[in-house]
C-alpha positions as CSV (number, residue, x, y, z in Angstrom):
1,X,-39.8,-3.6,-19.8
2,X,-42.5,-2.3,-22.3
3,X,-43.8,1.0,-20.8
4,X,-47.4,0.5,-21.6
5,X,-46.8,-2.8,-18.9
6,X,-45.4,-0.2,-16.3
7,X,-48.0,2.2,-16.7
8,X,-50.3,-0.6,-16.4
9,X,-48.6,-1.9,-13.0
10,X,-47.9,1.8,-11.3
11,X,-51.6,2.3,-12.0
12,X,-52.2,-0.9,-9.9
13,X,-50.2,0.1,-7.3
14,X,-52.2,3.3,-6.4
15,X,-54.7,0.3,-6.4
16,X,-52.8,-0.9,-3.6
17,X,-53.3,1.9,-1.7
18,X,-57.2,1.1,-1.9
19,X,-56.5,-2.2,-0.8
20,X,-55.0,-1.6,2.4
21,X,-58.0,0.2,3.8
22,X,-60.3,-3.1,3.3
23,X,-57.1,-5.3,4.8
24,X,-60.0,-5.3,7.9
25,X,-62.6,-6.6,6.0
26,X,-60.4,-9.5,4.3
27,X,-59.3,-11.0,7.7
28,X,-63.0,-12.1,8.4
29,X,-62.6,-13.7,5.3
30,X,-59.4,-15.4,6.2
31,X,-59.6,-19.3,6.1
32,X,-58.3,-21.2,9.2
33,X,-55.3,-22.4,7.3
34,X,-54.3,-18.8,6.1
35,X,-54.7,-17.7,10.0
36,X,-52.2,-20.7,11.0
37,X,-49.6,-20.0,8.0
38,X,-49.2,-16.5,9.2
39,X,-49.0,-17.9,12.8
40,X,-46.3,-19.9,11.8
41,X,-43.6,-17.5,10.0
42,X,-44.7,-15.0,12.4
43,X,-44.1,-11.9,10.2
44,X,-45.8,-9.0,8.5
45,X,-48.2,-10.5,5.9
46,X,-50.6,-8.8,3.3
47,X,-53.8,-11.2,2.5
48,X,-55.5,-11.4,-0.7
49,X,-58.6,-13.4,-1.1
50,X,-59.4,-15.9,-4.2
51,X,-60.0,-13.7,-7.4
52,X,-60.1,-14.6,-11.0
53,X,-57.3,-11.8,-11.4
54,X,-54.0,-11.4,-10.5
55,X,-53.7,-7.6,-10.4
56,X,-53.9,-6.7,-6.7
57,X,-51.0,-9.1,-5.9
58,X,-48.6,-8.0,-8.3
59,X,-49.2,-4.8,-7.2
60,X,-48.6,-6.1,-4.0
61,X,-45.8,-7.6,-4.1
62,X,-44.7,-4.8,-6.2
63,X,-44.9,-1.9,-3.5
64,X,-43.0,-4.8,-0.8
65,X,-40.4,-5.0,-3.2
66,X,-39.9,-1.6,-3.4
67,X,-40.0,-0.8,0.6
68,X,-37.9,-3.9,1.4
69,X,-34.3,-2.5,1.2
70,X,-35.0,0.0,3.8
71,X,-37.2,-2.0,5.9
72,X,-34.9,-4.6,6.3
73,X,-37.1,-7.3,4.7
74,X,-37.6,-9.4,1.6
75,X,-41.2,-10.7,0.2
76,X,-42.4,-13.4,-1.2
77,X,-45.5,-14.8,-2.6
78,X,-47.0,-17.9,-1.0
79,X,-49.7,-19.9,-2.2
80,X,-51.4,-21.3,1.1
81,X,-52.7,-25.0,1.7
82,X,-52.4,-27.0,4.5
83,X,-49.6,-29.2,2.2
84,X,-47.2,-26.6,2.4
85,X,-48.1,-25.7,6.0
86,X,-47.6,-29.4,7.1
87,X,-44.5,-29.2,5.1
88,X,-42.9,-26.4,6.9
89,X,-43.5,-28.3,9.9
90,X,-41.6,-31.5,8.8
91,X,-38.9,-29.8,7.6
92,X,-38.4,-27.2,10.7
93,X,-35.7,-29.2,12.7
94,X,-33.7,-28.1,16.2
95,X,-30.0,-28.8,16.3
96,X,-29.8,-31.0,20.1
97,X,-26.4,-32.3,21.0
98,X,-25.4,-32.0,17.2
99,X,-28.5,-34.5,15.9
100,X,-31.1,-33.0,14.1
101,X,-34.4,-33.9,15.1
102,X,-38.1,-32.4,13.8
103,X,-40.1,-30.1,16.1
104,X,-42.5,-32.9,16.6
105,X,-39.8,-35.7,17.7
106,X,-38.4,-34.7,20.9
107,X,-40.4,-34.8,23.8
108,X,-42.9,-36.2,21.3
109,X,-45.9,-37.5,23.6
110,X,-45.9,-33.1,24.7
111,X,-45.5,-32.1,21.1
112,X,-48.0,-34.4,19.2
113,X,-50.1,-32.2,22.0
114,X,-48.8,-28.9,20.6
115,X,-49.1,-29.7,17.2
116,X,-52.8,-30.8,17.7
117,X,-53.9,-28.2,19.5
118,X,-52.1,-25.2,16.9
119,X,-54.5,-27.1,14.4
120,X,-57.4,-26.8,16.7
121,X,-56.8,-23.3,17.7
122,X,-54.1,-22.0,15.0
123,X,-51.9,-20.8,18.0
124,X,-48.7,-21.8,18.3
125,X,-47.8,-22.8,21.6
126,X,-44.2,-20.9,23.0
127,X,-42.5,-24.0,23.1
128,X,-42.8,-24.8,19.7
129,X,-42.4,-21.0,18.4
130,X,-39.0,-20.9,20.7
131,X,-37.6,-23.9,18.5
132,X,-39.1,-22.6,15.3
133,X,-36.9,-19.3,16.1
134,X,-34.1,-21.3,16.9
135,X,-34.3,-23.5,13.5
136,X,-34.7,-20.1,11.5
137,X,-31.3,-18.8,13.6
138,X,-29.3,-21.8,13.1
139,X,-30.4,-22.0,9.2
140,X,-29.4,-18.5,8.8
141,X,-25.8,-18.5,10.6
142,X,-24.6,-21.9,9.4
143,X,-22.4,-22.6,6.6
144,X,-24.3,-23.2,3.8
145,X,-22.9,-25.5,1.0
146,X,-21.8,-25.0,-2.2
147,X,-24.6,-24.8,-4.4
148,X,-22.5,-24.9,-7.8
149,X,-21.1,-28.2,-6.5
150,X,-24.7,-29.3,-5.1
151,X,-25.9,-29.1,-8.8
152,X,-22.7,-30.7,-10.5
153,X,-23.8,-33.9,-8.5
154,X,-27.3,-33.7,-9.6
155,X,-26.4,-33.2,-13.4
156,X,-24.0,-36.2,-13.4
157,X,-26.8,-37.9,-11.9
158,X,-29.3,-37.0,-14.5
159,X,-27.3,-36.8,-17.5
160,X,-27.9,-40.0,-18.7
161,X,-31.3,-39.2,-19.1
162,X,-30.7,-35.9,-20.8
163,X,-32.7,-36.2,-24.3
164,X,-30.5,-35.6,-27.2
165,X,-27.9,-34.0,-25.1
166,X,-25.5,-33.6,-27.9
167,X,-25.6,-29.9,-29.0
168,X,-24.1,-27.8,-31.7
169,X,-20.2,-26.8,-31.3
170,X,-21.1,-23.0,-31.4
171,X,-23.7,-23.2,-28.4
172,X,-21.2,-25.1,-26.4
173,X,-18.2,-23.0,-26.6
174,X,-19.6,-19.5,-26.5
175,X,-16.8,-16.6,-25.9
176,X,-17.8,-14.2,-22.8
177,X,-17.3,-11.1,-21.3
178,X,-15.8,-12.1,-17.8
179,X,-16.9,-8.4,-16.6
180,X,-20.5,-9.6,-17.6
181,X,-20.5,-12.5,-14.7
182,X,-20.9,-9.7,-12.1
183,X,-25.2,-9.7,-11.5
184,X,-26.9,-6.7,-10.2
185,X,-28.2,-7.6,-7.0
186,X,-30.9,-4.4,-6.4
187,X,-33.6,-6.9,-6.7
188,X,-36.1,-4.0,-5.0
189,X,-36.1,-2.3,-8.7
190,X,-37.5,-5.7,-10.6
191,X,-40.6,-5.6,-12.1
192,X,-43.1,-8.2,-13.1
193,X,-46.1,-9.1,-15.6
194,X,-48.9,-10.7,-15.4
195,X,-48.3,-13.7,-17.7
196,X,-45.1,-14.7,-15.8
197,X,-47.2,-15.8,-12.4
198,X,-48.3,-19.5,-12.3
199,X,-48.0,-20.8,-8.8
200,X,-50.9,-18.8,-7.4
201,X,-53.9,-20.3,-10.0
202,X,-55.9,-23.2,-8.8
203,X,-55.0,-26.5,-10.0
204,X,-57.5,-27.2,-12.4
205,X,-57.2,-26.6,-16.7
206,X,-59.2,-23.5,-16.5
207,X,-57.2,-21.6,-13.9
208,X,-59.9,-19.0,-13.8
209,X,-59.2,-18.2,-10.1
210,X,-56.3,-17.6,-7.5
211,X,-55.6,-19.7,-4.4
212,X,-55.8,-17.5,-1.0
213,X,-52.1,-15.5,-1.4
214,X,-50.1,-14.2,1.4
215,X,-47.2,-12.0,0.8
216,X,-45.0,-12.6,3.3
217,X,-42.6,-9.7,4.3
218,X,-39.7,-11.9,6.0
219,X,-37.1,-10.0,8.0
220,X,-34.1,-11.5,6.5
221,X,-31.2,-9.6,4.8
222,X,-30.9,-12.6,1.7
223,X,-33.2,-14.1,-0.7
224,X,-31.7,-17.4,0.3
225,X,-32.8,-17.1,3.6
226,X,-36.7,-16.9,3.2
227,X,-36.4,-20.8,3.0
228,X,-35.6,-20.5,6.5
229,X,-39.1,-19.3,7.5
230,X,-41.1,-21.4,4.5
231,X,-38.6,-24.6,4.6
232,X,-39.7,-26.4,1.4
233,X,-39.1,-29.6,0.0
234,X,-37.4,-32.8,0.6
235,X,-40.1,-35.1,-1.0
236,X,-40.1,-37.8,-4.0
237,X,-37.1,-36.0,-6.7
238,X,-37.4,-32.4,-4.7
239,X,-34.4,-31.2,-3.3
240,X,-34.3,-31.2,0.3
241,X,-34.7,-27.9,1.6
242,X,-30.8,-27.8,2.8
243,X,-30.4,-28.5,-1.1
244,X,-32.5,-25.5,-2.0
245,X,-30.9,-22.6,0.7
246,X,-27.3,-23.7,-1.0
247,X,-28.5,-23.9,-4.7
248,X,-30.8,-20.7,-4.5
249,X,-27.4,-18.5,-2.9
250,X,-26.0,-19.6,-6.4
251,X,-28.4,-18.7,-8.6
252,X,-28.5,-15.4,-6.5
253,X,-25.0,-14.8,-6.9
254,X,-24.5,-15.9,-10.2
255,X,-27.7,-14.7,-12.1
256,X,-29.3,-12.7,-9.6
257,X,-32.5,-14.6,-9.1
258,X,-34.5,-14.5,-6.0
259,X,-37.5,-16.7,-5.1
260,X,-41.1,-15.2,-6.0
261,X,-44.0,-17.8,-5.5
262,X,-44.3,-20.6,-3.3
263,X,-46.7,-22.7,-3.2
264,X,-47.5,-26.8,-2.0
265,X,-45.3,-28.5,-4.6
266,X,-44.0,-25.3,-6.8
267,X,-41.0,-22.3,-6.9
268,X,-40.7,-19.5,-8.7
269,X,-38.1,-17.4,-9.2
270,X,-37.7,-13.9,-10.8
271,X,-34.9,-12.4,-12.4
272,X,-34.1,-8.8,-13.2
273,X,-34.0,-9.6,-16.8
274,X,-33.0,-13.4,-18.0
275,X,-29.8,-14.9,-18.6
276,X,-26.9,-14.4,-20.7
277,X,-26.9,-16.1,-23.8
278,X,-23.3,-17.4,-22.7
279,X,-24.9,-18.7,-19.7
280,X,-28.1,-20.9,-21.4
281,X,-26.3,-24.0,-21.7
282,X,-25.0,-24.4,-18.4
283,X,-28.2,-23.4,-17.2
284,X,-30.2,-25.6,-18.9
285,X,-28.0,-28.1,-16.8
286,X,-28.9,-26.9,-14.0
287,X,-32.7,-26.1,-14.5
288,X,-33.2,-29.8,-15.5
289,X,-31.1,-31.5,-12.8
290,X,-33.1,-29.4,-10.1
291,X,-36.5,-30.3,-11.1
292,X,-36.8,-32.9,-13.6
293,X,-40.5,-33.2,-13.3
294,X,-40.6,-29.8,-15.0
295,X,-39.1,-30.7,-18.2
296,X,-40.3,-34.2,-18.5
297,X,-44.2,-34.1,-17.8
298,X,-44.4,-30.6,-19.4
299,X,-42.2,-30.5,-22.5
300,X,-42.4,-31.9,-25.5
301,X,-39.8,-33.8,-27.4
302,X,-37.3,-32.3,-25.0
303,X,-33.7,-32.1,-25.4
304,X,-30.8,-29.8,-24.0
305,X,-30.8,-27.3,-27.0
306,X,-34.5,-27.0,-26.7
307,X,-34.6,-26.3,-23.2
308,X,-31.3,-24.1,-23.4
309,X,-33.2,-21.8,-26.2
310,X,-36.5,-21.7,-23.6
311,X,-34.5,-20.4,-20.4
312,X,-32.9,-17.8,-22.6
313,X,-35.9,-16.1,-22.9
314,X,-37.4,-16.1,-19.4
315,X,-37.7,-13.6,-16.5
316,X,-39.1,-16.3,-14.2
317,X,-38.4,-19.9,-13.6
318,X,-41.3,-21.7,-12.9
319,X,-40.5,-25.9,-11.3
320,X,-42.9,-28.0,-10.4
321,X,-42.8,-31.3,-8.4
322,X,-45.1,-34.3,-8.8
């Protein structure tokens, strides 16, 4: 990383520092849907307010990352609306008598109740946090699938619709180093610019301001496993969020990425530094069988050797879902 960049970001975590003494004055400032979010994962979370800069939440993020190995935690950026909120509802499910069934289905007359009244008040009721607990439990000690396998079925699904999917010989077979497959997995020491953040901006062509941010400090030991507390997706050509846990331990495991931004309909991920050049193809597989949308709406004249040569480059993997 260019050392004028970490100058710039150690400076703006001393920033951080200043920021914690006004945490006081920000939670007055706290929208009802911000309150309920934090109500709902139910763990440390550091608020930052809309701002046309981006500074205080890298640094943010930033001095979580680097406490998180010892406090048992690992953070995450989250973009709040009431979209992803409503989201993490619908995809929060109990296991009863081996059928999975949402939060608001069983004993549904009582729960329509609960669910009305945490949107009048923004407190969850005990019921409903006891079964949020007990999703987050069973999503953490289950078998989780194989996420390799996961995205071989989605790339033979989408291959047909691969643009100009032939590629050149020499991209295709590219020799290795096997010893070069093992990923560093201290994510704590990654760092992080500025330009590589695009879940948090409002959604509008100027993006001159930030949504209201948490970051979320959730107590889990793997990066995987913060989908158990922000369950995400399952809508239109989104993986379902069982989809996302399996496929996200993969791309853990296999190029060390962990997730960095969520927001209503986006993920982000951040790598120590991006992939091998050996690796881009296969990648570029997987990047477009996962999220589509990303590659079709956003890039021009695509095809695999395009998108192959783009992913090389990248410390962060930005998908987006229509």
């Amino acid at each position: 990383m260019d050392s004028s960049i970490f100058n710039k970001i150690r400076k703006f975590i001393d920033e951080e520092k200043k920021i914690e003494k006004l945490d006081k004055n920000n939670i007055k400032d706290m929208s009802k849907i911000v309150k309920m979010t934090i109500e709902f994962l139910g763990c440390k979370c550091k608020y930052y307010p809309p701002t046309n800069e981006d500074n205080y939440i890298i640094s943010g993020y930033i001095e979580s990352l680097r406490r998180s190995k010892t406090e048992k935690f690992i953070p995450v950026i989250i973009s709040v609306s009431d979209t992803l909120l409503n989201n993490c509802f619908l995809n929060t499910v109990v296991y009863t008598d081996d059928e999975l069934s949402s939060i608001l289905d069983s004993d549904l007359e009582q729960k329509e109740k609960d669910y009305f009244n945490f949107y009048q008040t923004g407190i969850l009721s005990s019921k409903i946090k006891q079964e949020i607990e007990k999703y987050r439990e069973n999503i953490i000690s289950n078998k989780i699938k194989n996420g390799k396998e996961e995205l071989d079925i989605m790339i033979n699904k989408n291959k047909n619709y691969f643009g100009g999917y032939e590629i050149e010989n020499e991209d295709s077979e590219l020799e290795y180093d096997k010893d070069e497959e093992n990923v560093k997995k201290d994510y704590s020491s990654y760092s992080i610019n500025r330009e590589i953040i695009k879940g948090i901006w409002e959604d509008n062509d100027k993006c001159d301001k930030t949504k209201e941010v948490l970051i979320a400090e959730i107590p889990v030991e793997n990066p995987w496993e913060i989908f158990a507390y922000i369950p995400f997706g399952g809508w239109n050509d989104c993986p379902s969020n069982e989809n996302i846990i399996s496929i996200s331990k993969y791309w853990y495991e296999k190029y060390g990425a962990i997730p960095l931004v969520i927001s209503k309909n986006t993920l982000e991920y951040i790598l120590e530094s991006p992939i091998k050049k050996f690796e881009k193809i296969r990648f570029a597989e997987e990047f477009y069988a996962f999220c589509p949308d990303r590659v079709d709406k956003y890039m021009f004249d695509f095809n695999l050797k395009k998108l192959a040569d783009y992913v090389e480059k990248c410390q962060t993997w930005y998908f987006v879902w229509n």
